[in-house]
C-alpha positions, 0 to 999 in steps of 0.5 A: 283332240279332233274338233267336229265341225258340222257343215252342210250345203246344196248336193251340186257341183258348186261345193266340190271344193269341199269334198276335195279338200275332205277327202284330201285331209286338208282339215284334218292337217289341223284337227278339225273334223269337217263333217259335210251333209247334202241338204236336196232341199237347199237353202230354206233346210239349211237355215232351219239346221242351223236354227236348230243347231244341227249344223255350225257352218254351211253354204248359202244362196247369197238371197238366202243368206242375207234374206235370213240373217237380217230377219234375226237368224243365228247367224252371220256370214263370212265370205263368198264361196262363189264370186260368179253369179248363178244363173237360173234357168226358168223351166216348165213342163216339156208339154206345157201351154207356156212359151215365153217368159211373158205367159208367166204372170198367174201362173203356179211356181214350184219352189223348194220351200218359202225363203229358198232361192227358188222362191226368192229369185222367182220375186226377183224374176217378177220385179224385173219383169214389172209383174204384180206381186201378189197375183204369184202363186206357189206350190212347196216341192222340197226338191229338184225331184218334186218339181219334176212331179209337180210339173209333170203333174200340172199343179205347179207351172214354172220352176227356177233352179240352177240351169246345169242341175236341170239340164239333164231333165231338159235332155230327156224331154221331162223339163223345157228351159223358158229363159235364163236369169243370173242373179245380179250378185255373187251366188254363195256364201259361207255363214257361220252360227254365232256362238260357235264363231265365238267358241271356235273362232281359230278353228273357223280361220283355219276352214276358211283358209283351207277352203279358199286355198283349195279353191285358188287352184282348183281349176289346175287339175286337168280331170276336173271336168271328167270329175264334176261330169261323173260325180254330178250326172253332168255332160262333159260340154255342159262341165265346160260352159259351167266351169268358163263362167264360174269364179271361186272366191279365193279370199276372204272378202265380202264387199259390203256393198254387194250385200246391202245391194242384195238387201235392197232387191229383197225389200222391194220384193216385200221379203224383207221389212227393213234393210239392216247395215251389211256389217251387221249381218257379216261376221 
């Protein structure tokens, strides 16, 4: 008897592996049906399905991740999905009166939603920069496309999302890239909701495992670029620059280290109240 398995993360290029191995029956080889959504709205959405209990597992903004776990989510996290950084490109509107990152302070941030990358790395960005904190502004958009109508409209000014996934509107003249921001840890990791872990921990193994071995040799696949350019509305040069500088994880670790280093900058950004110990958050 199949078991389902309800998964979601972010509709960009980072979760391919996923689809590969879906598509391939590398999950089905166990019984185990995955059942992948797009979540446009990225990882605020995903952690109120899986509050919600609409979802079992899914793939999170590392910020995400930690910043909802240590708040008493209902879940915990297993490992990276991807070891590289993300780096974030800090965009604005083409025609814009902002033209350096140091005209930013005052100014409105679209984000997709309180608690998302968008949101959490725009406080990163502020820390980093010495700006106050409680002069930043916001405005929700949702998506990638509500940024875009938001800042073509003047009620938001700067928006941070991936920098490939925007590249398209930098292109044809809608976005201008102000400056780049990697983030200083691992970019995503796969969580897991705790009871489902307690109910289907063999099955959850065995999703892992399947994963991580399609992501060990993902890269030997000679139409890997054509794919990603095809599949996510990418140039094939931009695949290239993305793929040179990004690592899929290809073991279950998770360094505790890294995560309590991510909780750390989120205290200072005010989003967390305390810092909890990483193994408390890791399942």
């Amino acid at each position: 008897m199949k078991t389902i398995v309800k998964i979601g993360g972010v509709p960009e290029h980072f979760n391919y592996p996923w689809h590969k191995a879906i598509e391939e029956g590398k999950f089905m080889e166990h019984e185990i049906d995955v059942q992948w959504s797009d979540y446009p709205g990225g990882t605020g959405a995903l952690v109120q399905d899986l509050t919600d209990k609409k979802l079992d597992m899914a793939v999170l903004l590392t910020e995400g991740a930690v910043a909802a776990a240590s708040r008493g989510s209902n879940f915990k996290l297993l490992h990276y999905t991807v070891k590289s950084p993300l780096v974030w490109g800090i965009h604005t509107a083409a025609k814009s009166s902002l033209q350096r990152i140091s005209d930013i302070p005052g100014k409105t941030f679209a984000i997709s939603r309180f608690g998302s990358g968008s949101h959490l790395m725009a406080i990163v960005q502020a820390l980093l920069n010495d700006w106050p904190l409680n002069h930043m502004n916001w405005l929700e958009v949702k998506n990638l496309d509500g940024a875009k109508k938001a800042l073509l409209a003047n009620e938001a000014d700067v928006f941070l999302w991936e920098r490939f996934m925007t590249k398209p509107f930098v292109d044809e003249g809608s976005f201008r890239l102000l400056g780049l921001l990697p983030t200083p840890w691992s970019s995503f990791v796969l969580v897991v909701r705790e009871d489902f872990l307690a109910e289907q921990s063999e099955v959850v193994r065995k999703i892992s495992s399947e994963l991580l071995s399609v992501q060990k040799h993902i890269k030997e696949d000679n139409e890997l670029t054509n794919t990603l350019a095809d599949r996510y509305g990418l140039q094939r040069e931009d695949v290239l620059t993305w793929l040179n500088q990004t690592t899929w994880e290809q073991e279950n670790v998770l360094p505790e280290q890294e995560i309590e280093q991510v909780s750390d900058c989120l205290l200072r950004a005010g989003v967390l109240e305390k810092v909890l110990p990483a193994r408390k958050l890791m399942a």
